[in-house]
N, C-alpha and C positions, 0 to 999 in steps of 0.2 A: 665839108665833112668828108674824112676820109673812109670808103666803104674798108671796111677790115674783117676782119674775124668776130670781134664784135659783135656787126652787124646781120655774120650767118649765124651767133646766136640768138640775135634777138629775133632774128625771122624764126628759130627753130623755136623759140618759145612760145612766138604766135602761131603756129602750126600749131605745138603743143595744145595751146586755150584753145583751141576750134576741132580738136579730136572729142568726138561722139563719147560719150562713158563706155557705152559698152567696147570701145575698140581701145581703151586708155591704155600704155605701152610703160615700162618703166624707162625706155631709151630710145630715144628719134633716130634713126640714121637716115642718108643722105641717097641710102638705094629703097627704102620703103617706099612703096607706090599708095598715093594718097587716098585713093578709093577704095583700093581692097585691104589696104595691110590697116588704117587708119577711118577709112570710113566719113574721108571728105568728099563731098560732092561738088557739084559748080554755085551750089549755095553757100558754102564752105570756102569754095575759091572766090566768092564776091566778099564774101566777109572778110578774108585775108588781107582782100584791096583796099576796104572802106578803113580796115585800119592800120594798114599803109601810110593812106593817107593822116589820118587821124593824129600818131605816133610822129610823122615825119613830117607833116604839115606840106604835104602836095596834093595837086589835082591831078587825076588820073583821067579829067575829063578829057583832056587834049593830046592823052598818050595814045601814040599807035601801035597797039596789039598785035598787028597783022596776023590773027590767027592765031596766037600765042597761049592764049586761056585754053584754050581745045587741044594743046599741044601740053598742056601739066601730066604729067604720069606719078611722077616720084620727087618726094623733099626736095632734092638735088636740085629738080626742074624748079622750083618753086621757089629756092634759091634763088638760082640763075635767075628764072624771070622779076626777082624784087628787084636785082642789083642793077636790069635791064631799065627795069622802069623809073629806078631810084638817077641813073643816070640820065634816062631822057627828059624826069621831070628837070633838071639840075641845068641842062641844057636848054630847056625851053625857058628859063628864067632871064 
């Protein structure tokens, strides 16, 4: 599976489904920072994982984060780290 554009939508719609109501945006961008502009927290960013996994059918068990989850600020970041993970899982197969 080639990561593509695609793929930053479909993260951007999972982002999407895990925005709070009251924080609900008409338009995601890529510099909105996920705690204050959207009103995801680190319970927000485990659920993003879990369906990560779920959607793409990997274990996140064995991926090295190094610090990386505490390092989410904005969509961009949250990009970046799926396509992170999306590769390590790919590698570790």
């Amino acid at each position: 599976m080639e990561l593509d554009e695609k793929f930053d939508e479909r993260i951007l719609s999972l982002i999407s489904e895990a925005v709070p109501k009251k924080y609900k945006k008409t338009g995601i961008t890529k510099e909105m920072r996920l705690l204050t502009d959207l009103g995801i927290d680190s319970l927000g960013v485990a659920a993003l994982l879990f369906r990560l996994e779920e959607i793409y059918g990997i274990s996140v068990d064995q991926i090295d984060f190094a610090g990386g989850l505490g390092q989410l600020r904005t969509v961009g970041d949250a990009i970046d780290m799926s396509r992170k993970l999306m590769q390590q899982a790919r590698s570790a197969i």
